[in-house]
GUVEX-963064 format. One record per residue (C-alpha): residue in three letters; x, y, z. Coordinates in steps of 0.02 Angstrom, whole numbers, m for minus. Last residue first. Example, Ala and Ser with C-alpha at 12.3 -4.5 7.8 and 13.67 -1.06 7.14 Angstrom:
<rs>
+------+--------+--------+--------+
: rest :     px :     py :     pz :
+------+--------+--------+--------+
:  Ser :    684 :    m53 :    357 :
:  Ala :    615 :   m225 :    390 :
+------+--------+--------+--------+
</rs>
This chain:
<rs>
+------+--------+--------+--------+
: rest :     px :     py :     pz :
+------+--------+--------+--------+
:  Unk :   2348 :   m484 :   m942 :
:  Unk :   2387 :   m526 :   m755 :
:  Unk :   2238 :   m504 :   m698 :
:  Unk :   2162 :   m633 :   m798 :
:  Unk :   2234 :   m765 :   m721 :
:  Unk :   2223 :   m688 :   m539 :
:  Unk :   2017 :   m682 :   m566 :
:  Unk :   2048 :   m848 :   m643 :
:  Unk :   2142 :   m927 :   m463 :
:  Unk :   2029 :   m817 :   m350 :
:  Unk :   1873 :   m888 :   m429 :
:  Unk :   1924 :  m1059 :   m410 :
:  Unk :   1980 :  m1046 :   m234 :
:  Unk :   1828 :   m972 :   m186 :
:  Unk :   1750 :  m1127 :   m269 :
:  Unk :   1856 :  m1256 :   m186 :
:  Unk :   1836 :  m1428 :   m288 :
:  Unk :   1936 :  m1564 :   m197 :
:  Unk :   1921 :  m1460 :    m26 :
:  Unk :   1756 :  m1409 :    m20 :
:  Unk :   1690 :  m1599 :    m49 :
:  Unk :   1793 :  m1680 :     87 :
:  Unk :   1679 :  m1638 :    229 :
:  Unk :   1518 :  m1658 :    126 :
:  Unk :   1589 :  m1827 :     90 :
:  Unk :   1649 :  m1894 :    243 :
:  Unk :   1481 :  m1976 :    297 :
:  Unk :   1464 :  m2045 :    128 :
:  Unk :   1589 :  m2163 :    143 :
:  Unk :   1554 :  m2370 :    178 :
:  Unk :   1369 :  m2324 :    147 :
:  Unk :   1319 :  m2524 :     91 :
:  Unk :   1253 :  m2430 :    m55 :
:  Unk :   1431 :  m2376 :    m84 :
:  Unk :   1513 :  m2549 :   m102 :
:  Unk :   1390 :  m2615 :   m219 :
:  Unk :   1390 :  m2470 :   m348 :
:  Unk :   1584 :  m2517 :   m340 :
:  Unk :   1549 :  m2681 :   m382 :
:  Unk :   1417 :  m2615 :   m524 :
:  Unk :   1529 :  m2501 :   m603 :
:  Unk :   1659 :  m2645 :   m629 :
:  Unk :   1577 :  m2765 :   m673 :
:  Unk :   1499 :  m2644 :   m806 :
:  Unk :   1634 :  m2608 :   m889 :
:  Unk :   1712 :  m2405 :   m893 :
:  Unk :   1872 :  m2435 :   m789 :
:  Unk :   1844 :  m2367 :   m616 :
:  Unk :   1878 :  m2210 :   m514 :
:  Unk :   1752 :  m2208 :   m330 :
:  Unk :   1683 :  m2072 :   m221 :
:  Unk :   1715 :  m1935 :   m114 :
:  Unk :   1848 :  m2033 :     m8 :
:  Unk :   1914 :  m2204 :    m83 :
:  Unk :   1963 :  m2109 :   m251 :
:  Unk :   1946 :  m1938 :   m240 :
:  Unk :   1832 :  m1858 :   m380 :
:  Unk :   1846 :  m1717 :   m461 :
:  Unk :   2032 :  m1756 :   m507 :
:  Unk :   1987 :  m1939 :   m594 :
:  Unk :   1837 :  m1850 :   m688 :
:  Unk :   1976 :  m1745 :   m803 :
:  Unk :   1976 :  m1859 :   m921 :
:  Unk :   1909 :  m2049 :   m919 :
:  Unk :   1938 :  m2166 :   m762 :
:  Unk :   1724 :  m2208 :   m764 :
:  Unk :   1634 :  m2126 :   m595 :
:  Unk :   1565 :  m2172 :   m450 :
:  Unk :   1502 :  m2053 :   m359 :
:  Unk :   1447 :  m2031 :   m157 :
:  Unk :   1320 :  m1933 :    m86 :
:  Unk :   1360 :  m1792 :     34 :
:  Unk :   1266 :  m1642 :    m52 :
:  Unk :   1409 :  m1552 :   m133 :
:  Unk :   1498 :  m1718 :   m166 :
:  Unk :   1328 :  m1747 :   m310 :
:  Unk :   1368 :  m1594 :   m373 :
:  Unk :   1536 :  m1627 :   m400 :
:  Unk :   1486 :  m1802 :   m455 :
:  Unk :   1384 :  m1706 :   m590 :
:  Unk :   1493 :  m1590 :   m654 :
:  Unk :   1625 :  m1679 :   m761 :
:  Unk :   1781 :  m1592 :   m793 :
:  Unk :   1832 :  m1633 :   m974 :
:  Unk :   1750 :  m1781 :   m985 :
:  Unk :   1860 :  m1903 :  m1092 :
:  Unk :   1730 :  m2006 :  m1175 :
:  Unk :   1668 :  m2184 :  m1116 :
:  Unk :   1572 :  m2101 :   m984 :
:  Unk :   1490 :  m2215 :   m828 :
:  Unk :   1445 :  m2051 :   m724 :
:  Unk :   1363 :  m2134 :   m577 :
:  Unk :   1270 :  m2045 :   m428 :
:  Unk :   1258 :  m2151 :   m257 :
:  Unk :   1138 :  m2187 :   m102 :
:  Unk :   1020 :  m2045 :   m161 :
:  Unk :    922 :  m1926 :    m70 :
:  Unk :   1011 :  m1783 :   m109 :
:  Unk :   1033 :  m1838 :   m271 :
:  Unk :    827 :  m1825 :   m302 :
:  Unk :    839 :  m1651 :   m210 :
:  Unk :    976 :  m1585 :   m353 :
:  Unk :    882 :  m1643 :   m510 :
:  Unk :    712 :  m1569 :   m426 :
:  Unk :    789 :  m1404 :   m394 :
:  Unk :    893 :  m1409 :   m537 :
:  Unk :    711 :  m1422 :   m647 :
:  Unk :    698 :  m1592 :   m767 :
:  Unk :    751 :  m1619 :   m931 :
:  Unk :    656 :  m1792 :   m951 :
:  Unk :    653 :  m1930 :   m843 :
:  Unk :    665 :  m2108 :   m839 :
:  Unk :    651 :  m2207 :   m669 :
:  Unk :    719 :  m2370 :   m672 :
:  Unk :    694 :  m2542 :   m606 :
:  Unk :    551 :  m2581 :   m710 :
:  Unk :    646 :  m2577 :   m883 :
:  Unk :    783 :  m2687 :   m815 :
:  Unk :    757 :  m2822 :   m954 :
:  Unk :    924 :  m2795 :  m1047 :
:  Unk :    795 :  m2760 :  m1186 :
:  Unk :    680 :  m2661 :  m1094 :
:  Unk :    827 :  m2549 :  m1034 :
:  Unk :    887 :  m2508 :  m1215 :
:  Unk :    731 :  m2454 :  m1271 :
:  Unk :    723 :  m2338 :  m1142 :
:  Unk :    879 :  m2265 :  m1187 :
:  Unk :    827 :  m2264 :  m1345 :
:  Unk :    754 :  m2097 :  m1290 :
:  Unk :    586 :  m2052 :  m1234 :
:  Unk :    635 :  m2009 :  m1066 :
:  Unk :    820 :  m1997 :  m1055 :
:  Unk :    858 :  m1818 :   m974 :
:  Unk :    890 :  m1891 :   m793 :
:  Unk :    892 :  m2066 :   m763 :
:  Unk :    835 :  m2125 :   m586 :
:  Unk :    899 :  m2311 :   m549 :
:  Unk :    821 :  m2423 :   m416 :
:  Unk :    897 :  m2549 :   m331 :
:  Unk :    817 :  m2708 :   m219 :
:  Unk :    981 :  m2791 :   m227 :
:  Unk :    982 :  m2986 :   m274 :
:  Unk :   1136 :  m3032 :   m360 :
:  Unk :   1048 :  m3007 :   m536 :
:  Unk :    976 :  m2859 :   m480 :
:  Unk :   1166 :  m2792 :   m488 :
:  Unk :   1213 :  m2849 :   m617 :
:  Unk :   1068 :  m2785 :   m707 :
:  Unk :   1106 :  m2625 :   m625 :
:  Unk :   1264 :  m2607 :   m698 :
:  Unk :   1203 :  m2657 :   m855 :
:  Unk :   1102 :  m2501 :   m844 :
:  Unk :   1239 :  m2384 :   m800 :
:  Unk :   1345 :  m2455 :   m950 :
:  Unk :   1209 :  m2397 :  m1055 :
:  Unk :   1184 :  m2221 :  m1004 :
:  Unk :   1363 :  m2208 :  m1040 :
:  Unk :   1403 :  m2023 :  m1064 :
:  Unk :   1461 :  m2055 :  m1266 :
:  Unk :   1286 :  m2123 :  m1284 :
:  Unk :   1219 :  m1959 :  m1254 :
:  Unk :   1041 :  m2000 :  m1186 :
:  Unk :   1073 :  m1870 :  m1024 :
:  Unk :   1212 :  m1861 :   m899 :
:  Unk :   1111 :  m1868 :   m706 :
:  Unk :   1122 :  m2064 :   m668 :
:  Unk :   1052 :  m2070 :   m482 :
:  Unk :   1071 :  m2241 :   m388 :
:  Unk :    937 :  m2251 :   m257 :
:  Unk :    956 :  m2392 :   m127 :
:  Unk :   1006 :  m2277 :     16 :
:  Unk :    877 :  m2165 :    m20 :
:  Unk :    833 :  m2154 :    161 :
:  Unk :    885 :  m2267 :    297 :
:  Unk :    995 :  m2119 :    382 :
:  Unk :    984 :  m1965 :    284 :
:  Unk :   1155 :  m1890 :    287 :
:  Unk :   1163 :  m1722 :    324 :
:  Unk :   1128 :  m1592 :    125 :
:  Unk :   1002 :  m1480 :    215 :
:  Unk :    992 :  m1323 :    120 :
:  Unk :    967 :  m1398 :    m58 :
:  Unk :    924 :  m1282 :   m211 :
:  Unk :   1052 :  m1161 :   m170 :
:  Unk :   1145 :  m1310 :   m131 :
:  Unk :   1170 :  m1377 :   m298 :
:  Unk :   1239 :  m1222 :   m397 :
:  Unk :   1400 :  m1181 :   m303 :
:  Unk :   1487 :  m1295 :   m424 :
:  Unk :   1672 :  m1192 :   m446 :
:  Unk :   1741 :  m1246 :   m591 :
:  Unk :   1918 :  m1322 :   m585 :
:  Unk :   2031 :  m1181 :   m653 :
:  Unk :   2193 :  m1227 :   m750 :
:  Unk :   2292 :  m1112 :   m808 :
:  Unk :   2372 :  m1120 :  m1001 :
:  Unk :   2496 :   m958 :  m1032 :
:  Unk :   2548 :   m955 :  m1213 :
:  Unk :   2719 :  m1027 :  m1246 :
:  Unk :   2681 :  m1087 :  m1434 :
:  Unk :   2501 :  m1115 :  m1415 :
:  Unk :   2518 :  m1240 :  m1552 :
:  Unk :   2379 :  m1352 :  m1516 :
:  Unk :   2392 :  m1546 :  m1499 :
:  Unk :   2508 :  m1600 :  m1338 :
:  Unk :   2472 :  m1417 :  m1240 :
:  Unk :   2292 :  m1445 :  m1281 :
:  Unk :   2299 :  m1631 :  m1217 :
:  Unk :   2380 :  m1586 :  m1064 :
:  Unk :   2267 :  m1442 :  m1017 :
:  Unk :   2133 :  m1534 :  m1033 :
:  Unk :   2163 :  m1662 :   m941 :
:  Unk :   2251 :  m1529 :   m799 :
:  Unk :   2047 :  m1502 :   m774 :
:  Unk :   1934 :  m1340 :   m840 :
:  Unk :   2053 :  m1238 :   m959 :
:  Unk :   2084 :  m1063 :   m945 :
:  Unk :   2169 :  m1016 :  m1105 :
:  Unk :   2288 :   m859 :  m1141 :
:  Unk :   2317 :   m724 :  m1257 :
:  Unk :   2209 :   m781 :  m1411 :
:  Unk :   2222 :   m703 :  m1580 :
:  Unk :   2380 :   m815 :  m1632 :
:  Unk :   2252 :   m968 :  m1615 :
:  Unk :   2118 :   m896 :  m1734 :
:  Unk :   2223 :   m833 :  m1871 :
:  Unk :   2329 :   m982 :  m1874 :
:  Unk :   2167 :  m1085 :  m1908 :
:  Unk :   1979 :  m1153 :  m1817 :
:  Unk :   1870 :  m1081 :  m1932 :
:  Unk :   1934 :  m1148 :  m2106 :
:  Unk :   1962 :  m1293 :  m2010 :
:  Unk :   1803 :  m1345 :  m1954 :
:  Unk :   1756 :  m1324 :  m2147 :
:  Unk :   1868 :  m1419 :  m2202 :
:  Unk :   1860 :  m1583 :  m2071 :
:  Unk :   1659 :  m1568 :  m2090 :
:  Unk :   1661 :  m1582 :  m2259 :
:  Unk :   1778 :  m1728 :  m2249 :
:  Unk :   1691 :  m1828 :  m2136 :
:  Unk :   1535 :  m1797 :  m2239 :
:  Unk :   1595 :  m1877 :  m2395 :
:  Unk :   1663 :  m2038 :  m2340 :
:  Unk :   1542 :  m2032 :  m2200 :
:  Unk :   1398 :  m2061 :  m2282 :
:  Unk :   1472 :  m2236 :  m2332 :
:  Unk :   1462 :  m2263 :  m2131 :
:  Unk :   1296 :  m2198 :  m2107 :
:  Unk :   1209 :  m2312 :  m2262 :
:  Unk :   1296 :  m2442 :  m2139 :
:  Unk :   1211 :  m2406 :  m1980 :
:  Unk :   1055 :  m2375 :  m2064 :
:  Unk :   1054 :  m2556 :  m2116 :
:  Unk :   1106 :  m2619 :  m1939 :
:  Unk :    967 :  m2520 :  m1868 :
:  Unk :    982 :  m2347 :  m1742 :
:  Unk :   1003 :  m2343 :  m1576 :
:  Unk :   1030 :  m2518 :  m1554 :
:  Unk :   1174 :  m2495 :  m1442 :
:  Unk :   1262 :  m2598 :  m1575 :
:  Unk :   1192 :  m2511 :  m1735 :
:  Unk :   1255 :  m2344 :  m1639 :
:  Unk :   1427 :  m2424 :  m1595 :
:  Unk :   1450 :  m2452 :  m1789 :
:  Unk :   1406 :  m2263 :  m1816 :
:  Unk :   1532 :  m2203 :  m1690 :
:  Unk :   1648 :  m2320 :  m1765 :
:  Unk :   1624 :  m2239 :  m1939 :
:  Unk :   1622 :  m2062 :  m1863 :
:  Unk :   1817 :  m2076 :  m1775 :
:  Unk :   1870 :  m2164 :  m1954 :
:  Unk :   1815 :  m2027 :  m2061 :
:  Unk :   1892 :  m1889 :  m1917 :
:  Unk :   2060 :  m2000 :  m1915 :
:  Unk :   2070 :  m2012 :  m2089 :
:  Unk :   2047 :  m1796 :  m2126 :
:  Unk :   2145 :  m1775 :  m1969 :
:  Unk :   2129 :  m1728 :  m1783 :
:  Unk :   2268 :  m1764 :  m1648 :
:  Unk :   2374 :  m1901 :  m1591 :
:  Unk :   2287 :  m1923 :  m1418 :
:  Unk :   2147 :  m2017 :  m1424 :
:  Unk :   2048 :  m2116 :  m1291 :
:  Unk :   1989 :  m2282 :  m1342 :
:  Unk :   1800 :  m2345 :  m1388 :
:  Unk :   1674 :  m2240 :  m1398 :
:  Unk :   1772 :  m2071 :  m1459 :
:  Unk :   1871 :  m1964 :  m1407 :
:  Unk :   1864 :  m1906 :  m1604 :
:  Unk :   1664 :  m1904 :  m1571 :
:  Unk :   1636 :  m1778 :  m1442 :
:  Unk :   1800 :  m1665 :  m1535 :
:  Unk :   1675 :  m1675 :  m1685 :
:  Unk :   1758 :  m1535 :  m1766 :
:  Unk :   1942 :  m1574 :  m1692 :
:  Unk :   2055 :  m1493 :  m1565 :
:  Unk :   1975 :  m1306 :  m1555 :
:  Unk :   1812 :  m1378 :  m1492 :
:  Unk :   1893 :  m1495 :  m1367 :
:  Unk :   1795 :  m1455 :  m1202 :
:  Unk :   1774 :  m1315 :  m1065 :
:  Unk :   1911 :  m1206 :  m1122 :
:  Unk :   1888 :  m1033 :  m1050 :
:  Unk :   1965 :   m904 :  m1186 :
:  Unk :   2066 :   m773 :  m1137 :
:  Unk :   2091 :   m620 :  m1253 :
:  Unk :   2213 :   m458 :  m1205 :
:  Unk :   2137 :   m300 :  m1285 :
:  Unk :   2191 :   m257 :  m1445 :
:  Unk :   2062 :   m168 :  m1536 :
:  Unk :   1925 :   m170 :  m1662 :
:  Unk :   2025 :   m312 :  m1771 :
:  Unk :   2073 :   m380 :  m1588 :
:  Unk :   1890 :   m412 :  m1537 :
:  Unk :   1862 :   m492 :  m1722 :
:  Unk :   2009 :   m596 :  m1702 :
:  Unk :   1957 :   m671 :  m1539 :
:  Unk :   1744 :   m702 :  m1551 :
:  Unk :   1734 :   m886 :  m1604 :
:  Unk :   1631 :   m951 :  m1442 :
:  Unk :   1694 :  m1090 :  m1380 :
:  Unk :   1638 :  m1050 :  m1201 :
:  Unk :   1692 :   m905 :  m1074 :
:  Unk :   1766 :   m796 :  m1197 :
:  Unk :   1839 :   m667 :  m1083 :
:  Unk :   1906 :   m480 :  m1143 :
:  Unk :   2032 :   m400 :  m1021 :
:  Unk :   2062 :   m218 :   m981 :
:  Unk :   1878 :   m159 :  m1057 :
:  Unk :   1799 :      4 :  m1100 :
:  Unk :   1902 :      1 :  m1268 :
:  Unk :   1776 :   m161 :  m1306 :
:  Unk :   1641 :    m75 :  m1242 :
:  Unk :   1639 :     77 :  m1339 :
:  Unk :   1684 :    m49 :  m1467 :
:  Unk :   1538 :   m141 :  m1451 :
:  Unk :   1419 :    m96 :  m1608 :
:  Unk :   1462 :   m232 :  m1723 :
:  Unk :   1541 :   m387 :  m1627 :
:  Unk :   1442 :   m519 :  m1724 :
:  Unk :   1477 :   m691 :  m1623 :
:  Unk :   1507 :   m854 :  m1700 :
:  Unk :   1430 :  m1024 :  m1628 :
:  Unk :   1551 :  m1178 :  m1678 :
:  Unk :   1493 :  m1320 :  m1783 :
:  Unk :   1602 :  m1275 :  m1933 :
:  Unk :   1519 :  m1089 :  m1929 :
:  Unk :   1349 :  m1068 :  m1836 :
:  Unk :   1286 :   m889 :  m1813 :
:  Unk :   1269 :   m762 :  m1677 :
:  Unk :   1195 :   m601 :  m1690 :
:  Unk :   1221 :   m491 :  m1518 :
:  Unk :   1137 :   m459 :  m1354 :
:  Unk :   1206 :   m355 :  m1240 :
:  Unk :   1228 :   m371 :  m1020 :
:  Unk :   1236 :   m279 :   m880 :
:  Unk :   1243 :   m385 :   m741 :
:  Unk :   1123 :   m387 :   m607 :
:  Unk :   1132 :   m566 :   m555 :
:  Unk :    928 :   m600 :   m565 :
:  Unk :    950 :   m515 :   m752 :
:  Unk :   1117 :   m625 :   m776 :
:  Unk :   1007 :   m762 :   m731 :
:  Unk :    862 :   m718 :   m847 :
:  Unk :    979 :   m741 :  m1003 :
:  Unk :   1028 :   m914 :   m963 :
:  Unk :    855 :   m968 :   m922 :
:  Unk :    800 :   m895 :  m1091 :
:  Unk :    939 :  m1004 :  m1180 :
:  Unk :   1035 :   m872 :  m1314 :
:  Unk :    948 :   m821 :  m1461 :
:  Unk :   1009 :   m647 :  m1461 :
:  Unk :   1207 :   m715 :  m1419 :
:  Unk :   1286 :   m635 :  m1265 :
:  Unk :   1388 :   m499 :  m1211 :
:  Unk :   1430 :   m484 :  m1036 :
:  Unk :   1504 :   m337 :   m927 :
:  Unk :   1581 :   m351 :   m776 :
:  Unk :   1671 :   m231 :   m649 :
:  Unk :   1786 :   m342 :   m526 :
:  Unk :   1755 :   m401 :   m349 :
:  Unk :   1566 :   m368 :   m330 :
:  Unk :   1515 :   m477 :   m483 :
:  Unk :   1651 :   m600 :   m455 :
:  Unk :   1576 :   m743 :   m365 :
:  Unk :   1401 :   m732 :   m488 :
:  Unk :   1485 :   m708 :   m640 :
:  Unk :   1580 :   m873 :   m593 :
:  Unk :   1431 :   m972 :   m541 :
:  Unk :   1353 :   m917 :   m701 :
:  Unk :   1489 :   m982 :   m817 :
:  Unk :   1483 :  m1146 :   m716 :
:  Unk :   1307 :  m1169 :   m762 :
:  Unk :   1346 :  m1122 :   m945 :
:  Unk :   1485 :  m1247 :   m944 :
:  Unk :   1360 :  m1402 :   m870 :
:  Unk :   1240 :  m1349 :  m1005 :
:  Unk :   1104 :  m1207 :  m1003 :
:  Unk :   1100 :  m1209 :  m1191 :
:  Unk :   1149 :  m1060 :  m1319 :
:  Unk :   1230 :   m955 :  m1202 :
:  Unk :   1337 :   m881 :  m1328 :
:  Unk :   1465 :   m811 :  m1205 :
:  Unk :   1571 :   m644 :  m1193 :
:  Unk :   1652 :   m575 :  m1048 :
:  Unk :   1702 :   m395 :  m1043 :
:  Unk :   1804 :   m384 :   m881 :
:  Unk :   1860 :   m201 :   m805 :
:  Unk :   1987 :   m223 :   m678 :
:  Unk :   2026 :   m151 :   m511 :
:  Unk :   1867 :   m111 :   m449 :
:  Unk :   1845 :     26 :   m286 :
:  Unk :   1930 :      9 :   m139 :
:  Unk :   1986 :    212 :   m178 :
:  Unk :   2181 :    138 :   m209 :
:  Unk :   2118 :     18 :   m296 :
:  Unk :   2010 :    130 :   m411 :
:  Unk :   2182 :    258 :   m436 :
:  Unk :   2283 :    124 :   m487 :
:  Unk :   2166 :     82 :   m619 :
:  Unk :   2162 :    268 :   m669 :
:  Unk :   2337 :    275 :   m651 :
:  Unk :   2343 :    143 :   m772 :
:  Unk :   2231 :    217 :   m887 :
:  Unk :   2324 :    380 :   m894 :
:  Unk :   2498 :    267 :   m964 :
:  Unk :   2385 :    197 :  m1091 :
:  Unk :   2324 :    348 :  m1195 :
:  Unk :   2415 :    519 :  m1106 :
:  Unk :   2469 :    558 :   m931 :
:  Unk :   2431 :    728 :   m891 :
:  Unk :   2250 :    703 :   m804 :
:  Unk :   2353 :    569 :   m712 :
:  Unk :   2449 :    691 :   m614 :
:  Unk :   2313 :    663 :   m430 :
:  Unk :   2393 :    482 :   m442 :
:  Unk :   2548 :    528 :   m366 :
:  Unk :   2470 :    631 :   m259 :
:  Unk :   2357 :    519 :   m189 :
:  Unk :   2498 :    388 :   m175 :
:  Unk :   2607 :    500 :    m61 :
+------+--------+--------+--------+
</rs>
């Protein structure tokens, strides 16, 4: 009966003949939906990593195609090679601090596709739909279309929720600036010649952010994917999706034990190793980590404390000062297979942030191994991580870090936490939940 239903498609016309076509393919086993994903690929970030994990779980499930920017990351690029998915390059160019995408030369692509998938914050939408209109998702990883220096609105000192504005974006960079001249980072002087700067720049960057980011924008998105209930809270509070569907995918994190087969606990090994894996961002907290472990030399512990992607950084600077400077271990960008064996052999992984992470990677990875995190109550961190069971939610001070630094060396957990791991973050979960998100479009 279905066969010969579907055998009349070659008299269905436009739309209706794709559908039986599409019916057609599941009927046969084969794809069900053609996905054109698009992604500037400009860094190999925590999003870009997730981005391949995803490509990777649905590359025999769905028929893929990726455009990406021509100066995206090299390492990015060569994993869609190693994946097998065919793939374009494009122009890209920055707009308002967000990477634009010149869609010249895909529309046999873009009518090829049922769904289009912006899997970053790339600004793509309204040029897909001016070619044709195919249902756009866009993967939310951060607050890009919330305010132009969404890092900085969330700022150093308080969570925000009220929204971006010409004073709030000033103010939001004058405090960021003060914390700077705190931190040391830069001088007192500088600080201040920063702050007047503002007046002007703050502005400039509100305008031109929002020339991007406007009606046109927002109205030529279908749906958003977002990375933690966080996010989708805060989106739902401060963008007008007016009734647009918001799903929330947790990213899968397959990434850490292709690099590491043999994540059992290693008794007596490691187990006073703290691993800080977030880079010299001040808005990750490199700083509350290390007075962490001053308190935490101070009462005695023979600790050590690796710091990925802050060699050469003030950082450094910062760690002679507070006097720890021989306790830690400062490196640069290192390879994932030498960020991923280090936490393996850790006692704990800390992700102090003072900004609302959006999802937060690192203690993932860090579960995926079996060793503990303790992370700061900010964002979506609080629902990668269970309390009491793969790791630790505190405020972000440093008493409070370091007691909870204190409890996991003593290895009160980490022999549940490979067990738990799969079933906080699930990735086949994950991948079913978007691959059903975007089905429905």
């Amino acid at each position: 009966m279905l066969s010969g239903t579907l055998g009349i498609h070659t008299f269905l016309p436009g739309r209706l003949m794709k559908v039986a076509k599409t019916l057609q393919n599941i009927y046969r086993g084969e794809h069900s939906i053609n996905i054109l994903a698009f992604a500037h690929g400009a860094s190999l970030g925590g999003a870009q990593v997730s981005t391949i994990e995803f490509f990777e779980l649905l590359r025999d499930q769905v028929s893929l195609r990726v455009v990406v920017c021509e100066d995206a990351n090299a390492e990015f690029v060569n994993q869609l090679r190693l994946l097998s998915i065919e793939f374009r390059t494009r122009p890209c160019y920055w707009r308002g601090n967000l990477p634009h995408l010149d869609v010249s030369g895909l529309k046999d692509w873009i009518e090829w596709a049922d769904v289009t998938w912006i899997t970053d914050e790339l600004i793509v939408a309204p040029r897909v739909k001016r070619v044709r209109k195919v249902p756009v998702v866009t993967h939310l990883h951060s607050y890009p279309l919330l305010c132009p220096w969404w890092g900085l609105l969330y700022g150093m000192r308080e969570v925000c929720y009220e929204g971006c504005s010409l004073s709030r974006i000033v103010k939001c960079k004058q405090v960021f600036n003060e914390e700077l001249s705190r931190l040391g980072i830069i001088s007192s002087f500088t600080g201040s010649i920063y702050q007047l700067l503002d007046l002007v720049k703050g502005p400039m960057d509100y305008f031109c952010w929002r020339k991007v980011v406007n009606r046109d924008l927002i109205d030529s998105i279908d749906g958003f994917i977002v990375v933690s209930n966080f996010v989708k809270r805060v989106h739902e509070t401060l963008l007008p999706v007016e009734g647009k569907p918001v799903e929330v995918v947790y990213n899968p994190v397959t990434y850490p034990l292709k690099y590491v087969r043999d994540v059992k606990p290693r008794e007596n090994l490691g187990e006073r190793l703290i691993v800080y894996a977030s880079g010299s961002n001040p808005i990750k907290g490199p700083h509350l980590a290390l007075q962490a472990l001053k308190l935490l030399l101070n009462e005695g512990l023979n600790v050590k404390l690796v710091m990925f992607g802050c060699r050469g950084s003030w950082v450094e600077e910062y760690a002679r000062k507070l006097g720890v400077g021989r306790s830690v271990i400062f490196l640069g960008n290192e390879s994932f297979a030498r960020l991923y064996e280090t936490i393996s052999t850790a006692g704990a992984v800390v992700m102090p942030s003072v900004w609302p992470e959006p999802f937060g990677r690192v203690p993932v990875e860090a579960n995926r191994l079996g060793v503990v995190a303790v992370v700061t109550n900010r964002g979506g961190l609080p629902e990668t991580v269970v309390h009491g069971e793969t790791g630790y939610v505190v405020n972000p001070y440093p008493e409070d870090i370091a007691k909870m630094l204190l409890r996991v060396l003593e290895n009160t957990i980490r022999e549940v936490v490979k067990e738990k791991s799969p079933k906080t973050i699930d990735p086949q979960a994950s991948v079913n939940k978007l691959l059903g998100f975007l089905t429905k479009f």
